[in-house]
Z-matrix of the N, CA and C atoms (Angstrom, degrees):
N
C 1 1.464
C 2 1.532 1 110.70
N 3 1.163 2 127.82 1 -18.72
C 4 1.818 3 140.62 2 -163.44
C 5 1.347 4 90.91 3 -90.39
N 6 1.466 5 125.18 4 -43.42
C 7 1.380 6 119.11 5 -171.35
C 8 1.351 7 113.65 6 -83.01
N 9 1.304 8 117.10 7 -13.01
C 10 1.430 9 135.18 8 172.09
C 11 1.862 10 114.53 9 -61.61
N 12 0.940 11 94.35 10 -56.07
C 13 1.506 12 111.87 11 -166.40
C 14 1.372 13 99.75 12 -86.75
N 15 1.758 14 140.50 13 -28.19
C 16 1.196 15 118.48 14 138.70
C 17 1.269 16 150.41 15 -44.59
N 18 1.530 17 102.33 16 -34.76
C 19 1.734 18 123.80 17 175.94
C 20 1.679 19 116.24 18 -74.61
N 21 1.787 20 93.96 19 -18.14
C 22 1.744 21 111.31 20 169.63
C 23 1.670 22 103.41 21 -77.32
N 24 0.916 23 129.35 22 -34.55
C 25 1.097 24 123.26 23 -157.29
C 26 1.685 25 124.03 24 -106.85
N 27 1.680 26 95.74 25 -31.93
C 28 1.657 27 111.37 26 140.59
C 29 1.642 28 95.73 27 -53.37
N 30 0.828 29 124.40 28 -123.41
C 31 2.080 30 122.60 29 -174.57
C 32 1.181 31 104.78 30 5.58
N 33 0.833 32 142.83 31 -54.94
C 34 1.732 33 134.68 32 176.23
C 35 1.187 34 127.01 33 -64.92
N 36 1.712 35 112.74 34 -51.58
C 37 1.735 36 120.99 35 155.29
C 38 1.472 37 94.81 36 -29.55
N 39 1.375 38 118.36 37 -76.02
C 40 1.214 39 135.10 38 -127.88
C 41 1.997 40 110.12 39 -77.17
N 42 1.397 41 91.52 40 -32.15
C 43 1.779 42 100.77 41 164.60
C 44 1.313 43 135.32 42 -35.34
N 45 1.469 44 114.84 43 -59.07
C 46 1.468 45 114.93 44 -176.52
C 47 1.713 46 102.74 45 -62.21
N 48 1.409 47 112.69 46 -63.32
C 49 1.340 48 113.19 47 153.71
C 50 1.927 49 125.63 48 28.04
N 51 2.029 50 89.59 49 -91.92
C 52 1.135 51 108.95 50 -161.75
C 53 1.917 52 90.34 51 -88.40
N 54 1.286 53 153.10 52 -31.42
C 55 1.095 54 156.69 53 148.51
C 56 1.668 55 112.88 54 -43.78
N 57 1.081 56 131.39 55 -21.26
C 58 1.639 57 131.49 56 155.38
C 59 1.665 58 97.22 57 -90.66
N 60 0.925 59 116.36 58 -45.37
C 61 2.347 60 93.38 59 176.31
C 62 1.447 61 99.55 60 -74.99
N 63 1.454 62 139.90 61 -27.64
C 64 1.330 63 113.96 62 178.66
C 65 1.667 64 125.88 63 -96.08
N 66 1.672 65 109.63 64 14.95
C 67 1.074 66 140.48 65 160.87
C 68 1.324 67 107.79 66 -64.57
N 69 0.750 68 120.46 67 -67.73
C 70 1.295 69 133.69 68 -179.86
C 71 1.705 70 124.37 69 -89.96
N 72 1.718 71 111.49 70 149.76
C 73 1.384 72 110.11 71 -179.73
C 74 1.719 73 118.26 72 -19.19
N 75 0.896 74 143.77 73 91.52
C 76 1.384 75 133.80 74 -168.92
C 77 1.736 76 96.56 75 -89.63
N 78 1.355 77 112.34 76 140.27
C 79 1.624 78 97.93 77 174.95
C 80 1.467 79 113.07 78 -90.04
N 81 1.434 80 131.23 79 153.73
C 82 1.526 81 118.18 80 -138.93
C 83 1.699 82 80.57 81 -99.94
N 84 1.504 83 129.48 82 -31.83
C 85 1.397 84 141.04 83 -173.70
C 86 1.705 85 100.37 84 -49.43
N 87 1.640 86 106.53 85 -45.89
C 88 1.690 87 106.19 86 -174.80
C 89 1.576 88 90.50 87 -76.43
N 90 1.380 89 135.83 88 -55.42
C 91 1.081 90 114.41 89 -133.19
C 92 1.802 91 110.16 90 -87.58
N 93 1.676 92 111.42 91 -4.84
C 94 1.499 93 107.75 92 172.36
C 95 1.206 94 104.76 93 -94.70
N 96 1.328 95 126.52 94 -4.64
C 97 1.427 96 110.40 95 -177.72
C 98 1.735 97 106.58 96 -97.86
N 99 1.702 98 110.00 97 12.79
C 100 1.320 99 105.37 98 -177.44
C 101 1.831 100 98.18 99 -118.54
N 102 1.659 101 103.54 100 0.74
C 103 1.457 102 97.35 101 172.12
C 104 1.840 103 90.44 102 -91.54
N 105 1.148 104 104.71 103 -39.38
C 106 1.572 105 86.29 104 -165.32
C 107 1.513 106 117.58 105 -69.06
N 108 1.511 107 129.35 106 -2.39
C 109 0.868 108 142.82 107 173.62
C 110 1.685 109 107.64 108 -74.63
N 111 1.335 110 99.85 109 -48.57
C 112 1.585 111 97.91 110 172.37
C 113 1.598 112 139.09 111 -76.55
N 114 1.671 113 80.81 112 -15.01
C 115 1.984 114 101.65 113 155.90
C 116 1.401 115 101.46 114 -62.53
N 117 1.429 116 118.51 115 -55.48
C 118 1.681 117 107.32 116 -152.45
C 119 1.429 118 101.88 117 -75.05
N 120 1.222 119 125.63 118 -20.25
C 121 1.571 120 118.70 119 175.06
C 122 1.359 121 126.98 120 -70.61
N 123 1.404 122 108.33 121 -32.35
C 124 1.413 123 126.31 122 156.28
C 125 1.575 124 117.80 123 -42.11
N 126 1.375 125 97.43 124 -51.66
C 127 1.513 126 98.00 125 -163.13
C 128 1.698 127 107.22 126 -87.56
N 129 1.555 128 112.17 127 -22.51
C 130 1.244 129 107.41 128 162.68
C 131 1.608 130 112.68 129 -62.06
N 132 1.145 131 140.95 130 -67.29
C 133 1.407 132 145.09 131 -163.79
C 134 1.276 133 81.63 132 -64.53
């Protein structure tokens, strides 16, 4: 549950963040190569 409520709160830090780059022009070149990055981490763990 401790690691829970850290990973909540990283996500929240981390919100305004990703909502100011998708505010704006986001380039689509950065932004699939940062989903597919988060595929491969997935599939590692």
């Amino acid at each position: 549950m401790e690691s829970n409520k850290k990973l909540n709160d990283l996500i929240i830090n981390l919100k305004p963040k990703v909502i100011r780059f998708t505010g704006e022009k986001f380039p689509n070149e950065l932004w699939n190569s940062g989903c597919q990055i988060k595929k491969n981490k997935n599939i590692a763990s």
